[in-house]
C-alpha positions in Angstrom: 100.6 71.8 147.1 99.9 69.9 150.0 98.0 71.4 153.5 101.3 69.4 155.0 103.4 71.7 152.2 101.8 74.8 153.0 102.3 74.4 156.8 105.2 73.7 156.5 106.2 76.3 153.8 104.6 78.9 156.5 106.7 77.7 159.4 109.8 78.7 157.8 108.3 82.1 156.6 107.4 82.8 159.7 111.0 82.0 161.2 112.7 83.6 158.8 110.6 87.1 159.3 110.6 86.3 163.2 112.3 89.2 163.9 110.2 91.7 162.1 107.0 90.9 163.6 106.0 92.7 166.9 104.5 89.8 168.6 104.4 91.4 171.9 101.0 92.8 171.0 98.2 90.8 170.9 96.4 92.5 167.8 99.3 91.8 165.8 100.1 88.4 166.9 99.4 85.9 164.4 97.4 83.9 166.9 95.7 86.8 168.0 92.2 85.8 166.7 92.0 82.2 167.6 93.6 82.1 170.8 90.5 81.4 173.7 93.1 81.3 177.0 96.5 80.6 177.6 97.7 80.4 180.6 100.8 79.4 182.9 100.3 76.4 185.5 103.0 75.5 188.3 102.3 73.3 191.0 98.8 72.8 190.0 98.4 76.7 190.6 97.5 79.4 188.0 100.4 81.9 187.5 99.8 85.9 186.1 98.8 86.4 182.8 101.7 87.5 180.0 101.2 89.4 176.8 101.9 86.6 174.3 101.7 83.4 174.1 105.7 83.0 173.2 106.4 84.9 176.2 104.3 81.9 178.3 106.4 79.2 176.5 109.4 81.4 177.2 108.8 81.7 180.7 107.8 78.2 181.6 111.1 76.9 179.3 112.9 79.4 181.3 112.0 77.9 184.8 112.0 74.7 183.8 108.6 74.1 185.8 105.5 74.1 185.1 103.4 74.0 181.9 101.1 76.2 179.5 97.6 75.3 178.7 96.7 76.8 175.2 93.6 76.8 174.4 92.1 77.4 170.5 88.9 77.9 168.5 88.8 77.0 165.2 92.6 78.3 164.2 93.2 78.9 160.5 96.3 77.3 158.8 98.5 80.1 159.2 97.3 80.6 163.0 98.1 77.1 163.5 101.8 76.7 161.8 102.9 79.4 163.9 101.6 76.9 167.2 103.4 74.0 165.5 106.7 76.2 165.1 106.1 76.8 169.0 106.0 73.6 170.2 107.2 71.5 167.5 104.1 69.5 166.6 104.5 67.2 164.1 102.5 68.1 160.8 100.5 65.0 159.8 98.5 66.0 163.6 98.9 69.9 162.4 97.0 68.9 159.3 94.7 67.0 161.2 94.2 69.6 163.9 92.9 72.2 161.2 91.0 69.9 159.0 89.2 68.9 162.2 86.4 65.7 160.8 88.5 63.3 162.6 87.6 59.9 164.1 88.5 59.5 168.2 91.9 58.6 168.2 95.0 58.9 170.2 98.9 59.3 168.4 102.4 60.0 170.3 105.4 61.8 168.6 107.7 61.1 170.6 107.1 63.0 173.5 104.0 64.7 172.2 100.9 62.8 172.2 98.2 64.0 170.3 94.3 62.8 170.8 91.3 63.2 169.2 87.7 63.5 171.0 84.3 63.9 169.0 82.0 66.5 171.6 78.8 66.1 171.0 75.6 67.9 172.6 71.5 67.0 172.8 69.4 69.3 170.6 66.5 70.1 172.6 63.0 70.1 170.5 59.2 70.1 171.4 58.3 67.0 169.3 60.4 64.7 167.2 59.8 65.0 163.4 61.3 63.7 160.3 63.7 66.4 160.0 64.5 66.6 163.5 68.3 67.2 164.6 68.9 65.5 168.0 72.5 65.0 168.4 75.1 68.0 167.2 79.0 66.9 167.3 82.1 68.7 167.2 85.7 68.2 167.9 88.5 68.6 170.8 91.8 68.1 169.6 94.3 67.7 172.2 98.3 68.0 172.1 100.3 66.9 175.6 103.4 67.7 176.0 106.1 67.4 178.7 105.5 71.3 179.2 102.7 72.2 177.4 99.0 71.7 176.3 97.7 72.6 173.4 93.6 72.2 172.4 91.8 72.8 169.8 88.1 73.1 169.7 86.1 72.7 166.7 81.9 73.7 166.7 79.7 75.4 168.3 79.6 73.6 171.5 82.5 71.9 174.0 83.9 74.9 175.3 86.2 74.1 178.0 86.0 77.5 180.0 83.9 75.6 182.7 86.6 72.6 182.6 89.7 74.9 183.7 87.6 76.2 186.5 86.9 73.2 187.6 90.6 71.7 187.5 92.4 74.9 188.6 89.8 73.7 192.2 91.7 70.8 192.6 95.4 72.2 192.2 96.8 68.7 193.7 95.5 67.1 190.6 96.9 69.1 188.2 100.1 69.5 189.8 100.6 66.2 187.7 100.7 67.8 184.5 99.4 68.3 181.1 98.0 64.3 181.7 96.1 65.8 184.4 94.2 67.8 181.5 93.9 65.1 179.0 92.6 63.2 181.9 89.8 66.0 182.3 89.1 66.7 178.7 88.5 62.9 178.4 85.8 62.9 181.3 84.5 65.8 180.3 83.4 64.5 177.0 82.6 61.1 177.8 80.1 62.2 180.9 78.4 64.7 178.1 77.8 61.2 176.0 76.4 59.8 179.4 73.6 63.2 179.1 73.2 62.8 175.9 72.6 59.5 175.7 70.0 59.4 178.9 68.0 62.4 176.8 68.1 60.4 173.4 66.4 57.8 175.7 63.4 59.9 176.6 63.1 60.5 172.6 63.0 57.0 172.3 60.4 56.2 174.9 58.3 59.1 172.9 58.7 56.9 169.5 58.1 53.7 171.3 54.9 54.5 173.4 53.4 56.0 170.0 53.8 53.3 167.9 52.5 50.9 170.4 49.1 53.6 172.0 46.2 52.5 169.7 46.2 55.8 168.9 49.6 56.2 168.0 49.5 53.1 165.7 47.6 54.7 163.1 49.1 58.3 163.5 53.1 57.2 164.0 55.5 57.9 161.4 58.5 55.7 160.0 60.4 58.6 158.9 60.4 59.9 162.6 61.8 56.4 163.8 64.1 56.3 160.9 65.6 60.0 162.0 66.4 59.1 165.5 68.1 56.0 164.2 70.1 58.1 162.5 70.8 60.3 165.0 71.7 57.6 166.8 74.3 56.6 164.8 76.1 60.0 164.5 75.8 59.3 168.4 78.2 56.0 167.6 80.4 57.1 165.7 81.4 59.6 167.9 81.5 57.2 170.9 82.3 54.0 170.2 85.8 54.7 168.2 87.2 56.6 171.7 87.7 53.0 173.8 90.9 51.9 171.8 92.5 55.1 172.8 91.5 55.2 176.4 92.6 51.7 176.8 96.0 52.4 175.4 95.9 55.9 177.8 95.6 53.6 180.8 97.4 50.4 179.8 100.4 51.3 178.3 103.0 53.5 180.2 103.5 55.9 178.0 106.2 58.7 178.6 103.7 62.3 178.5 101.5 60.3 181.1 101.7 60.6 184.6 101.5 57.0 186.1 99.2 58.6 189.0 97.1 59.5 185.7 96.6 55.9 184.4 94.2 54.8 186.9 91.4 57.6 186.2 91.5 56.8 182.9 90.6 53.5 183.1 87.5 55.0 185.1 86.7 57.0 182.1 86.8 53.5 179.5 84.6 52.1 181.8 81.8 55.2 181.8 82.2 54.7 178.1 81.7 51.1 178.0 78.1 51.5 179.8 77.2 54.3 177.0 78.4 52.1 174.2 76.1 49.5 176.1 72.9 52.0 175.9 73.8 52.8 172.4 73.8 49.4 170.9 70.9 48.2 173.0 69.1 51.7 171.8 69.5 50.9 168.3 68.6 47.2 168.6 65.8 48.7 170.0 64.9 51.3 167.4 65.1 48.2 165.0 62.9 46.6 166.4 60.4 49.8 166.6 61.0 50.1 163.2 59.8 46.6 162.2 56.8 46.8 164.5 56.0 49.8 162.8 56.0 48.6 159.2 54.5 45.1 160.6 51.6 47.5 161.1 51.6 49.0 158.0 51.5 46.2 156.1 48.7 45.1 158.9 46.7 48.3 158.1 47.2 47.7 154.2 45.8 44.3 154.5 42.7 45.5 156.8 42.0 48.0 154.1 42.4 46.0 151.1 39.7 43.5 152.8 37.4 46.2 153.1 37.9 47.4 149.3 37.6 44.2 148.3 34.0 43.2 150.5 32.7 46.4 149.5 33.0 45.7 145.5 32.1 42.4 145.8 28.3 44.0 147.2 28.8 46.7 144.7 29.0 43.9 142.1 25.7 42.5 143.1 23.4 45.1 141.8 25.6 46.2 139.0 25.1 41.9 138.0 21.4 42.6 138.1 21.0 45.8 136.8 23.4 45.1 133.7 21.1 41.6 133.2 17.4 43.8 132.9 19.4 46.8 131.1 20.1 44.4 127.7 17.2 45.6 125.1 15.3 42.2 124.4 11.6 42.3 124.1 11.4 39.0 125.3 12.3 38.8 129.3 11.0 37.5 132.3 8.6 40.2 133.9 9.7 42.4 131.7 6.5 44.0 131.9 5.0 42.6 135.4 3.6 45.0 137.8 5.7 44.1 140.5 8.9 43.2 138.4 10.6 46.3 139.7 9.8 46.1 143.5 10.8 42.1 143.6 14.4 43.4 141.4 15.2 46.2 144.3 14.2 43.4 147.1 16.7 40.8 145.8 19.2 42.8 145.3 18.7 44.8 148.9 18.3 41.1 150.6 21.6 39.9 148.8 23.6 43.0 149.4 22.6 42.5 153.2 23.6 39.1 153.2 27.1 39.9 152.0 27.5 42.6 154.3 26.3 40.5 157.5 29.0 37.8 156.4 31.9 40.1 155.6 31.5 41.7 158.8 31.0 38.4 161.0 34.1 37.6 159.5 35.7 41.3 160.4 36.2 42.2 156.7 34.2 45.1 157.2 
């Protein structure tokens, strides 16, 4: 069966034993685990806590007013069909809200829209190596509705504790509603790729002055470039894939977004244009590390085959001479001379000096 079946098939479990489960209490509520905040907003201002999280949807359905910001870590697939029941989310972004591994993207339902944000975080490290982990990613998935929010967070990082605080200061602003928070959640992430993307610099800086030191020319590594550049592309795809959906957030008026909203969110595309900038340039640039490095491999393979080669062809002098007076005739020339020996060790010392002079005016050697 299908994750879409089993959701599903749990949704109308769950309504048909509604009334049998105490959901009043937060240890028994199905939600119980996952659940990171929820909390009541009217006018931009927080309202007192309630037990449950159906008693905040309740309450704010009630009224008529308002809306509820539910926020989630990591919700199973039971956890979540008993959300999607809530606020009647529709499945295909119920199976993609639990599966997490989802490219930026932004859907509507109707009056639901649901959006899709890649978090990602800079791994601080003394030195880069070969095995080096410089960018870490996660997920924000995002549900707007005309009374509610819905997000769900996915990794170790992204948590969007100091967000609220931050929004529930300007009450003004989120008196527009649950676009107020996408708005937020979409500035949020993009000014983390802005960080990120400014420390992934410095790394590359490293690479680029020790590749180019004459010191670092002998010492750098290729698999140390070639690990940033990957890095750098788990960077991209987590950035570059977001502009389509803030372009359609702030050019097309779409019903769950508050026209006051559309303006800041083309603010937001623009902060991501300039990172998608530095990214591109960044790997062009990492390319062309990466070339200069193997240009001076190949440099440094070359120097050293000269010197092989300039070395044996001195080596071959005396072996030439020696292999000549070591074939057992009787007849030779000063075979048996006195000073046979003496004049043999001089030629050969005088020609293996000549050979090394040349190679080395010539920088063989």
């Amino acid at each position: 069966m299908s994750m879409v079946g089993n959701l599903r098939k749990v949704a109308r479990l769950t309504r048909r034993h509604r009334r049998r489960v105490d959901l009043s209490h937060p240890a028994r509520s199905p939600l119980g685990s996952a659940v990171v905040n929820c909390v009541i907003y009217r006018d931009g201002v927080r309202q007192p806590g309630t037990d449950t999280v159906e008693e905040a949807v309740r309450q704010v359905r009630k009224r008529g007013h308002g809306f509820v910001w539910l926020g989630l870590h990591e919700p199973t697939e039971t956890q979540f069909a008993r959300v999607a029941e809530l606020f009647d989310l529709h499945p295909l972004a119920v199976e993609d809200a639990v599966v997490a591994h989802q490219r930026p993207k932004l859907e509507s339902y109707g009056d639901v829209l649901f959006a899709v944000f890649k978090t990602v975080t800079y791994v601080e490290h003394e030195r880069l190596t070969v095995t080096s982990e410089v960018v870490d990613t996660g997920e924000i998935m995002v549900f707007t509705g005309p009374d509610f929010v819905v997000t769900v967070r996915h990794g170790r990082h992204g948590s969007l504790g100091p967000l609220r605080e931050d929004l529930e200061a300007e009450p003004e602003q989120l008196a527009k509603g649950p676009s107020a928070v996408l708005h937020a959640i979409a500035d949020h992430v993009v000014d983390d790729y802005v960080s990120v993307t400014d420390a992934v610099q410095n790394d590359i800086d490293a690479v680029e002055s020790d590749v180019f030191s004459p010191q670092g020319a002998k010492t750098a590594d290729v698999g140390r470039i070639y690990q940033l550049k990957r890095e750098l592309l788990e960077l991209k795809r987590a950035v570059v894939p977001l502009a389509r959906p803030l372009e359609a957030l702030w050019t097309k008026p779409l019903r769950t977004v508050d026209p006051g909203i559309r303006a800041y969110f083309r603010d937001v595309a623009d902060h991501l244009a300039r990172v998608t900038e530095q990214i591109t340039s960044f790997d062009a640039l990492l390319d062309s590390i990466l070339q200069a490095r193997l240009a001076q491999v190949a440099v440094t393979q070359n120097e050293d085959a000269r010197k092989i080669t300039a070395w044996a062809a001195i080596i071959a002098v005396p072996t030439m001479v020696c292999g000549v007076y070591g074939m057992n005739f009787d007849h030779m020339p000063e075979l048996r001379w006195t000073f046979g020996y003496p004049l043999v060790l001089g030629v050969i010392a005088t020609a293996c000096l000549l050979l090394h002079r040349n190679f080395k005016r010539k920088g063989w050697l």
